[in-house]
C-alpha positions in Angstrom: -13.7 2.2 -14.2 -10.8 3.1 -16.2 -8.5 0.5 -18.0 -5.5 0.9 -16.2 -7.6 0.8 -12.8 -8.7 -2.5 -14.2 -5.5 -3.5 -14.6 -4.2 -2.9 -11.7 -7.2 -4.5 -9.6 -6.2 -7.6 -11.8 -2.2 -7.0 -11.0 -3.4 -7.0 -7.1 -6.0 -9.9 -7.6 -3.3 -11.9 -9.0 0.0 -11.4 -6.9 -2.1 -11.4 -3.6 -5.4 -13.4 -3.9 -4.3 -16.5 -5.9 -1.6 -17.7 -3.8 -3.5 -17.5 -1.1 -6.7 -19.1 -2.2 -4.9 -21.6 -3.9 -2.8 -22.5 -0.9 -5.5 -22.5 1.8 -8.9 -23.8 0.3 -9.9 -25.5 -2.5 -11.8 -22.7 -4.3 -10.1 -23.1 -7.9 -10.7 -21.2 -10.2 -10.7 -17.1 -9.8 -13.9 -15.4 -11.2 -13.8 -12.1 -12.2 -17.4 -10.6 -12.0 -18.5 -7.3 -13.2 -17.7 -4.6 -10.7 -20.5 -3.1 -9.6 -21.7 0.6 -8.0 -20.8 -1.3 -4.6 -17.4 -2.1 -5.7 -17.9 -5.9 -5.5 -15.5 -8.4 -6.9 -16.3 -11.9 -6.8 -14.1 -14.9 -5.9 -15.6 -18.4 -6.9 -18.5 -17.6 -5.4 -17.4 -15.4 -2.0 -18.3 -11.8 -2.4 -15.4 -9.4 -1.6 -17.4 -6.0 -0.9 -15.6 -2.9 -0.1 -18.1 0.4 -1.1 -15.0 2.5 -0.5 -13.7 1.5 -4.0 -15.8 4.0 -6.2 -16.3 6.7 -3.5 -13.3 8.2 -2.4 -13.3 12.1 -2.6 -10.2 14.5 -2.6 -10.0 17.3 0.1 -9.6 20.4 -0.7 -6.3 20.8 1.4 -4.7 18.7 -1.4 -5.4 20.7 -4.2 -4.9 23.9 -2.6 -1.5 22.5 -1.1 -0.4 21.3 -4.7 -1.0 24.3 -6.1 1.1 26.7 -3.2 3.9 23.8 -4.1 3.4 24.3 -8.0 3.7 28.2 -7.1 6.6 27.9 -5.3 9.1 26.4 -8.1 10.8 29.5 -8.4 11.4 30.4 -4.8 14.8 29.8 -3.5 14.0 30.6 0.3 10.5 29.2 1.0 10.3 26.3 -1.5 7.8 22.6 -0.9 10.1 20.0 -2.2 7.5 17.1 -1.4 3.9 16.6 -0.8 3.0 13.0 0.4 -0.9 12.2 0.3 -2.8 9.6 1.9 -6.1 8.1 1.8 -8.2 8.3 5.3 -8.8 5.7 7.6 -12.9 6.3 7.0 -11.6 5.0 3.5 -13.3 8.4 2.0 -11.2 11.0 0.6 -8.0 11.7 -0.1 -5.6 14.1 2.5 -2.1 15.8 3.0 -0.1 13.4 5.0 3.1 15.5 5.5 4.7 17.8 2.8 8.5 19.0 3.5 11.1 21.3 1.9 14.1 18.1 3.0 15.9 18.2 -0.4 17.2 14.9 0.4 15.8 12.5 -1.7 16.2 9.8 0.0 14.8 11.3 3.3 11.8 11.4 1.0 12.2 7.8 -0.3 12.7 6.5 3.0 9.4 8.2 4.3 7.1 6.9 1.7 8.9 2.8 2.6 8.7 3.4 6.2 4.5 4.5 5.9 2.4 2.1 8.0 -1.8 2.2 8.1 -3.4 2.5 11.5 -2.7 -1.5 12.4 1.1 -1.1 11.7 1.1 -2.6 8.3 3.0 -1.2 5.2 0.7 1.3 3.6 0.0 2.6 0.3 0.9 7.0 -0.3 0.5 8.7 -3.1 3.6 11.7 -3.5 4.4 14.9 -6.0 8.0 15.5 -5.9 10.0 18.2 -7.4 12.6 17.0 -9.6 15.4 19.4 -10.6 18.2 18.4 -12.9 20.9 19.7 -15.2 20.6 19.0 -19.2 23.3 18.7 -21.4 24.8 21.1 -23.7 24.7 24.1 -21.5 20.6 24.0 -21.9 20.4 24.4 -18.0 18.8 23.7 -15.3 15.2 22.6 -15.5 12.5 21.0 -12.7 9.5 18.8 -13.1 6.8 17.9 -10.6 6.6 14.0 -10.8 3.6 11.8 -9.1 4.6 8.7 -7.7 1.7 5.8 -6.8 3.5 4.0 -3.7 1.5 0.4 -3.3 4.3 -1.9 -1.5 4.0 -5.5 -2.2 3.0 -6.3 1.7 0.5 -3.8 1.8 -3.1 -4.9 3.0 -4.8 -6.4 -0.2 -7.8 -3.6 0.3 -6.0 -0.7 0.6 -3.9 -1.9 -2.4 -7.2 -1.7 -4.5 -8.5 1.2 -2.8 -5.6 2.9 -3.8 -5.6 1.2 -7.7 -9.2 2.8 -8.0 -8.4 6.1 -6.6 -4.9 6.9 -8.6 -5.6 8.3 -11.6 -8.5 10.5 -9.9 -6.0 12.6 -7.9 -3.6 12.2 -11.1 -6.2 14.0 -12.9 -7.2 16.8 -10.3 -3.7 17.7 -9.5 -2.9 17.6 -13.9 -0.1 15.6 -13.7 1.5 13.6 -16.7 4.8 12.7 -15.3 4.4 9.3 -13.2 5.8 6.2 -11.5 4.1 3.3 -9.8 6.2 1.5 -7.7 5.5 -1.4 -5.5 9.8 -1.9 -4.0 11.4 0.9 -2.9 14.1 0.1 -5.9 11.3 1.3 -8.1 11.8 4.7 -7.1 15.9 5.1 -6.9 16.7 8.4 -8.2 18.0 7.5 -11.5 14.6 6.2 -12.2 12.3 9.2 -11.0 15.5 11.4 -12.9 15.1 9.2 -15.8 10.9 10.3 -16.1 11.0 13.5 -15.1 13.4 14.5 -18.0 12.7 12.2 -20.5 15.6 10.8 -20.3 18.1 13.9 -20.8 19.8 14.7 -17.5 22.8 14.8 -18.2 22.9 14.6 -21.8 
């Protein structure tokens, strides 16, 4: 496990399981085991297991849709503007849940906030956008793929982890540097996702 899946297990653990533990037993004190091959976390003495942690796979359709997307930068007719991902309900790999060519952003920021999981609850997505902007002193106009990790706040505590573990393994197979994780839908306002994907020089 990497150290900024850690990390964000212990971000979850802490936001969602505390407060709740705290406020309706008498449990105390959080233990943090070791986590295992079966993805097991323990909690003063209750085992949490979930073997879907370690073992989620990435379909094919993703990797072969990012790459018609990366392809299609330079197209002005027949251009992908957004992919959005999401993990199964089996809990087992990861697959295309709707790509567009809507250059609205906020169509796109609306979609990944109004995402719901088979019971109707907020739900995690993973999303590559294309970002184009203008930099200053007549440099030109320049685009960058950005990935955004979309865990809202209310999202199920499980799929929040699920989707910690599984992050920077579909970062990796798609070779994407640019990021944003973002838990409130003000995390991803345009200036912000602008702000990454240039390095802070639109405009400039």
């Amino acid at each position: 496990m990497s150290v900024s899946t850690f990390f964000s297990w212990l971000a979850i653990i802490r936001t969602k399981l505390i407060p709740s533990l705290s406020s309706s037993s008498h449990l105390g004190m959080l233990i943090l085991g070791s986590v295992g091959s079966g993805g097991e976390l323990g909690v003063s003495g209750t085992k949490l297991t979930s073997p879907c942690l370690n073992s989620v796979s990435i379909a094919d359709e993703c990797i072969n849709a990012f790459n018609d997307f990366r392809m299609s930068g330079g197209s002005k007719t027949d251009k992908t503007k957004f992919i959005i991902f999401k993990i199964a309900d089996n809990k087992k790999e990861v697959v295309i849940d709707e790509s567009s060519k809507d250059e609205d952003y906020e169509v796109f920021r609306s979609k990944l906030e109004a995402a719901k999981d088979s019971k109707g609850n907020p739900a995690p997505r993973y999303a590559v956008y294309d970002v184009e902007y203008e930099l200053g002193g007549g440099e030109g106009k320049r685009s960058k793929i950005i990935f955004i990790s979309w865990v809202p706040s209310d999202a199920p505590t499980l799929w929040s982890m699920i989707y910690a573990s599984t992050r920077e393994n579909l970062k990796n197979a798609l070779n994407i540097h640019n990021s944003i994780h973002a838990d409130d839908k003000s995390d991803i306002e345009w200036k912000t996702v602008l702000a990454e994907a240039s390095g802070g020089k639109a405009g400039k």
